[in-house]
C-alpha positions in Angstrom: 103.5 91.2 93.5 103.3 91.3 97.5 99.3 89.9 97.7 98.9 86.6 98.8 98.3 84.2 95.9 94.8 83.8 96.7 94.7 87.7 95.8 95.5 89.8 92.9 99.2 90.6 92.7 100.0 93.6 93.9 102.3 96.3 93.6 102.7 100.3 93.4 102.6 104.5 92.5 102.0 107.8 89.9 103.9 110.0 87.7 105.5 113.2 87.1 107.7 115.0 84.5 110.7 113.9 83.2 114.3 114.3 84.4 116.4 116.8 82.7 117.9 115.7 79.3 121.9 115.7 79.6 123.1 118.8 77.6 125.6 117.1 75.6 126.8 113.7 75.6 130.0 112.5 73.7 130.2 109.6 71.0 132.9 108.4 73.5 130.5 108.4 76.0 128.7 106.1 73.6 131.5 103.9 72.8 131.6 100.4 73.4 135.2 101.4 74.6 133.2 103.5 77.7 130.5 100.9 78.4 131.0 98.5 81.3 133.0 95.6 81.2 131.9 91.7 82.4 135.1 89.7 82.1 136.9 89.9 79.0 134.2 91.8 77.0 132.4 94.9 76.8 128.8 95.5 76.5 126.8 96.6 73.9 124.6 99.4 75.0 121.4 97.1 75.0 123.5 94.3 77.3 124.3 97.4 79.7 120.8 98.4 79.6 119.7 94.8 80.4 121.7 94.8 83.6 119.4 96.8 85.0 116.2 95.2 83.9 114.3 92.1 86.0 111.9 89.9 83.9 108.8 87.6 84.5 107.0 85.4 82.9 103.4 83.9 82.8 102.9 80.2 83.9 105.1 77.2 84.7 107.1 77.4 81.3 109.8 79.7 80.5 109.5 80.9 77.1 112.1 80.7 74.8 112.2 83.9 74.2 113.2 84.9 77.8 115.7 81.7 77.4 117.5 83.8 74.4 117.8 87.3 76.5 119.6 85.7 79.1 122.0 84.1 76.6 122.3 87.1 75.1 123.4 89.2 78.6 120.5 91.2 78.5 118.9 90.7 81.5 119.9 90.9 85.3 117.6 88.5 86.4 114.0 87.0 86.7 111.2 87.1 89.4 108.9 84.3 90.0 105.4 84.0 91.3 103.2 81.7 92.2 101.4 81.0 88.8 105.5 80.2 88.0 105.4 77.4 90.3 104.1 74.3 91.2 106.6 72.6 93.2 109.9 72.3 94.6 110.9 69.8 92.1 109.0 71.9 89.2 110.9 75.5 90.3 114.5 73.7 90.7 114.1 72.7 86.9 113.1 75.7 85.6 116.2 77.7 87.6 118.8 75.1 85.7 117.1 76.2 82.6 117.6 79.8 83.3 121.1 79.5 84.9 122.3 77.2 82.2 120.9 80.1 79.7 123.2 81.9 81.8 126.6 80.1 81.2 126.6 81.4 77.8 126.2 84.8 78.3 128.6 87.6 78.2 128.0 88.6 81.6 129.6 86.8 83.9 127.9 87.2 87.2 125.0 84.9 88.3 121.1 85.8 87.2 119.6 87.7 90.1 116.8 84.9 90.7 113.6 86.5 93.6 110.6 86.0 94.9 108.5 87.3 97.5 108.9 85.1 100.5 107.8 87.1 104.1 106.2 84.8 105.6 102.6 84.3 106.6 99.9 84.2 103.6 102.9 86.6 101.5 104.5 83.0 100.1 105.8 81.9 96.8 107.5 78.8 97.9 105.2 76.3 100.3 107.2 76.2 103.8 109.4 78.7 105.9 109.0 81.1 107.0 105.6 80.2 108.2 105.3 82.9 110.4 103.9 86.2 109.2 105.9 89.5 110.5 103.3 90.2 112.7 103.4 86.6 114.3 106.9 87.0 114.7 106.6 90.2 116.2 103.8 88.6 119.0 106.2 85.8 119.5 106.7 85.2 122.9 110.8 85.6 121.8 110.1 87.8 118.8 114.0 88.5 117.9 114.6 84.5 117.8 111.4 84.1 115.6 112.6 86.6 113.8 116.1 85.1 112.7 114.6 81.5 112.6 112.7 83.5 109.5 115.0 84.7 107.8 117.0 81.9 108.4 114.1 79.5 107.0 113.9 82.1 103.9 117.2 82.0 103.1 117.4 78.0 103.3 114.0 77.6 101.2 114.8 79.6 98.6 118.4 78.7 98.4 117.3 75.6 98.2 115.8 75.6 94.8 118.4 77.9 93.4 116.9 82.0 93.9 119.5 84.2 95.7 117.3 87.3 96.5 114.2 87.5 98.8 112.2 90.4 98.7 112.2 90.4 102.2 111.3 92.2 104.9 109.1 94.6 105.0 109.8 97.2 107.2 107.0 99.4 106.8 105.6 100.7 110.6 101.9 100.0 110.2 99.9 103.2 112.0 96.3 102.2 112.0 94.9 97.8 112.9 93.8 96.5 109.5 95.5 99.3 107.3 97.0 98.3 103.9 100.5 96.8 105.3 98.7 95.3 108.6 96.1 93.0 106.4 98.0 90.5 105.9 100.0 91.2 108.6 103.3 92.1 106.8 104.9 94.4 109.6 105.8 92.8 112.6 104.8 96.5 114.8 103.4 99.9 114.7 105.9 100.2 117.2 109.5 101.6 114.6 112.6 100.3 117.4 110.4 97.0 117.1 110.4 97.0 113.3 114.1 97.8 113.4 115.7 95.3 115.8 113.6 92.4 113.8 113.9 93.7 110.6 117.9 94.0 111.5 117.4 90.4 113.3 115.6 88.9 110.0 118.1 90.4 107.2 121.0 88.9 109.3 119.8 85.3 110.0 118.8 85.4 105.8 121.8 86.6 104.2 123.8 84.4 106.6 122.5 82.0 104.2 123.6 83.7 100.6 120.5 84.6 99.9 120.5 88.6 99.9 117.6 90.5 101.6 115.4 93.4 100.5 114.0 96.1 102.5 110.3 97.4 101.6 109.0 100.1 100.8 111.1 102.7 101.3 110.5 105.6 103.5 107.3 103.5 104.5 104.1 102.2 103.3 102.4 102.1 107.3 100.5 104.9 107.0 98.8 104.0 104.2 95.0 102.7 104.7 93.5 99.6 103.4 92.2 101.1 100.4 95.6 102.8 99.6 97.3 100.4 97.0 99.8 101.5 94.7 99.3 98.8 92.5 96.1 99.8 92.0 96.1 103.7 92.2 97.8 106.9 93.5 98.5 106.9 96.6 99.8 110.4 98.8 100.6 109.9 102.5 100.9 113.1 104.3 103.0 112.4 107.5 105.2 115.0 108.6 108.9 115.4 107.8 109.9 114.7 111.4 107.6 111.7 111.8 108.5 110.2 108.4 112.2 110.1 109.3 111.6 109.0 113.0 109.1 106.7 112.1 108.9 105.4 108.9 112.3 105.5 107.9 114.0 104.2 111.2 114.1 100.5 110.3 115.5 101.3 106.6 118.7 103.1 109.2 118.7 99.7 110.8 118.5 97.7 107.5 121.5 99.7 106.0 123.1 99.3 109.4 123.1 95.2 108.8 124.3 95.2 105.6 121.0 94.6 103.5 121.7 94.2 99.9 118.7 95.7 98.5 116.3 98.1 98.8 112.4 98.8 97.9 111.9 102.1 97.5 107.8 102.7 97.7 105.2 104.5 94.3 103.5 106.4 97.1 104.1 110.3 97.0 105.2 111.6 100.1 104.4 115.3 100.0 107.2 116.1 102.9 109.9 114.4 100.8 108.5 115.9 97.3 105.5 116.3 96.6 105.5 116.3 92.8 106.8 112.1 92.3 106.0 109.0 93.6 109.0 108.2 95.6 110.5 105.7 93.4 110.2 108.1 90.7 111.8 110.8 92.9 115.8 111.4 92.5 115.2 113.9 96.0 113.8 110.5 97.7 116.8 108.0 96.0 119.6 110.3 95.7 119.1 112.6 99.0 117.1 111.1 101.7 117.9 107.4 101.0 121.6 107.8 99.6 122.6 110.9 101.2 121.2 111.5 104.5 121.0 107.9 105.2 124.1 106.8 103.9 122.7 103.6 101.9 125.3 102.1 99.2 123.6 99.2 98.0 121.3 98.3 95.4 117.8 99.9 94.5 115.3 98.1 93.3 111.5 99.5 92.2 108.1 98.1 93.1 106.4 96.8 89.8 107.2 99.3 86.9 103.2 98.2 85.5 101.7 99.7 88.9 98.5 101.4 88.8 99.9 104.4 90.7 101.4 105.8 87.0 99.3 107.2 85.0 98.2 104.7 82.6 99.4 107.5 79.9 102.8 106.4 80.6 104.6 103.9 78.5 106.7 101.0 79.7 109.2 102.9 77.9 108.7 106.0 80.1 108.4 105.1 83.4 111.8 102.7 82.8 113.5 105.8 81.9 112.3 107.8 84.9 113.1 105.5 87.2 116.3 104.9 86.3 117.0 109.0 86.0 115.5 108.9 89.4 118.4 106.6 90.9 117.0 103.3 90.7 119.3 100.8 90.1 117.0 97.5 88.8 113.3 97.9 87.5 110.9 94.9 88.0 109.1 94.5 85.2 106.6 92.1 86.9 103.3 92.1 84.7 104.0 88.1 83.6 105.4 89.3 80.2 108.9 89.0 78.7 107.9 92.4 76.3 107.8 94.5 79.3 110.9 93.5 80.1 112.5 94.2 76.6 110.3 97.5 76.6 112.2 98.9 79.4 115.8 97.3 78.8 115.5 99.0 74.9 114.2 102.4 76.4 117.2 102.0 78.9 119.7 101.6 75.7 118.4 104.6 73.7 118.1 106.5 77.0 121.6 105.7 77.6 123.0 106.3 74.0 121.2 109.8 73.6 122.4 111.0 76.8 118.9 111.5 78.5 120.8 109.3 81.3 124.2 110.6 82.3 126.9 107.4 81.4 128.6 108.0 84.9 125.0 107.8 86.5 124.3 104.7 84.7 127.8 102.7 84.3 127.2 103.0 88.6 123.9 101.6 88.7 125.1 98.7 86.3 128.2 98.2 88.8 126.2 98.0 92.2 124.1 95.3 90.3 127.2 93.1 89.0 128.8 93.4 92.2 125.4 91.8 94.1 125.2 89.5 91.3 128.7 88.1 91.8 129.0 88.3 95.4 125.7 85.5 95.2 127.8 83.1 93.1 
């Protein structure tokens, strides 16, 4: 999903065992009584499931079928690509389709509506930001380029209707030409650098009421040009103490300006845990992201369909790992609306059988209807 169009679409990670199974889980627990409440209603267990669950589709025309999910509350929201769109005009349609899907639904809180728009080749919509991070970051007044860009992201996208940019990146790219520096999607190798735009870029954007994402948490800019996650595994062996000083310094800074959303990365970062990809990690989520650095918000994976799982590994399973991991949404970006449904029904069985704690979950599903109705 972060290529340029010209490219494949990528995104990340690989797998590991399952989270322990709750020991024993209530039919209260279970109720519809227990389950989250969207206005007047409460959700079935397969609407609370869907809260947590982002869709795509292939091609300029949204299929019915995604049409009826939304109706039915069973989706958070919907991510768009370039094979999604063809203009301004073409996009703005297709968002009144999906939002007036929307108005029927149970759920009242606006679809979470994203693309990637960094800058530079790394563009869904045609115009700003023009500049990629590392142009901005060569700018001779790098932390006004910066905010003109998120600024220009914000307006473009708001524009046709989409309320979340997954935007920035802040990954700290170590080596010229390595896998984040390409196509020049960090704007340093230099982390106070990364931090003060990155903080500079995430204000000027949500300013608009369009909500920002930091990427890829702790840090893809140590990984080397032939280190995709969408494509493979992917280990990245920097030491504790550089990983947090490095790498994770401009996620402080993110969390610091208020960003609403964060990327956390499929790499496996042996310092952190060396048995899960990070997104697939609850020591990575719940401790170093969470706890040590104090971040509230929203969680969000890279692609669930990533070539870093092992292909063995069902849509089903990797939904319910992440989720047990501490993410809060899972993009389910492979252009189909079964992937979606794949996850949001292993989500509801997950959730009923009590191989996802309630508490754990009803959380998740509150951080994401409070972003969604603070975008209205």
């Amino acid at each position: 999903m972060d290529a340029p169009r010209s490219r494949p679409v990528r995104r990340r990670t690989v797998l590991t065992a399952a989270g322990a199974v709750a020991a024993s889980v209530t039919a209260a627990r279970a109720s519809a009584a227990e389950r989250p409440r969207t206005g007047s209603a409460a959700l079935t267990a397969r609407q609370t499931a869907g809260q947590r669950v982002i869709y795509s589709y292939p091609g300029l025309t949204v299929p019915s079928a995604l049409l009826t999910t939304i109706s039915a509350g069973e989706a958070a929201g919907v991510i768009f690509f370039g094979e999604n769109i063809s203009s301004e005009s073409q996009i703005t349609s297709v968002i009144k389709q999906l939002v007036q899907a929307n108005a029927s639904s149970p759920v009242r809180a606006p679809l979470l509506l994203m693309t990637d728009q960094e800058g530079g080749e790394v563009r869904r919509l045609p115009g700003a930001p023009t500049l990629s991070e590392k142009q901005v970051g060569e700018a001779a007044q790098p932390q006004t380029a910066a905010a003109q860009a998120g600024t220009g992201a914000g307006q473009n996208l708001g524009g046709v209707g989409m309320n979340v940019n997954l935007a920035p990146v802040l990954d700290v790219y170590y080596t010229a030409g390595n896998f984040i520096d390409e196509y020049q999607r960090s704007f340093s190798n230099d982390p106070s650098t990364v931090s003060s735009l990155g903080q500079a870029f995430i204000t000027a954007q949500q300013g608009t009421g369009v909500a920002a994402t930091a990427k890829h948490f702790p840090g893809l800019g140590a990984a080397t040009a032939s280190q995709d996650t969408d494509a493979g595994p992917v280990t990245l062996t920097q030491s504790l103490s550089k990983l947090r000083s490095v790498d994770e310094a401009p996620y402080q800074a993110a969390i610091a300006a208020g960003v609403r959303l964060v990327m956390v990365s499929w790499a496996v970062y042996p310092a952190l845990d060396a048995s899960a990809p990070a997104g697939l990690s609850a020591t990575v989520v719940q401790q170093e992201l969470r706890g040590r650095l104090g971040y509230t918000g929203v969680t969000v994976t890279d692609a669930l369909e990533a070539g870093a799982i092992s292909s063995s590994y069902s849509t089903a399973q990797r939904a319910v790992l992440a989720a047990g991991a501490g993410m809060d949404l899972l993009l389910c970006s492979a252009r189909a609306t079964s992937q979606g449904d794949a996850a949001a029904q292993a989500l509801a069985d997950a959730y009923t059988g009590g191989q996802l704690p309630a508490a754990d979950f009803d959380a998740a599903v509150q951080r994401v209807t409070a972003l969604r109705t603070s975008l209205s």
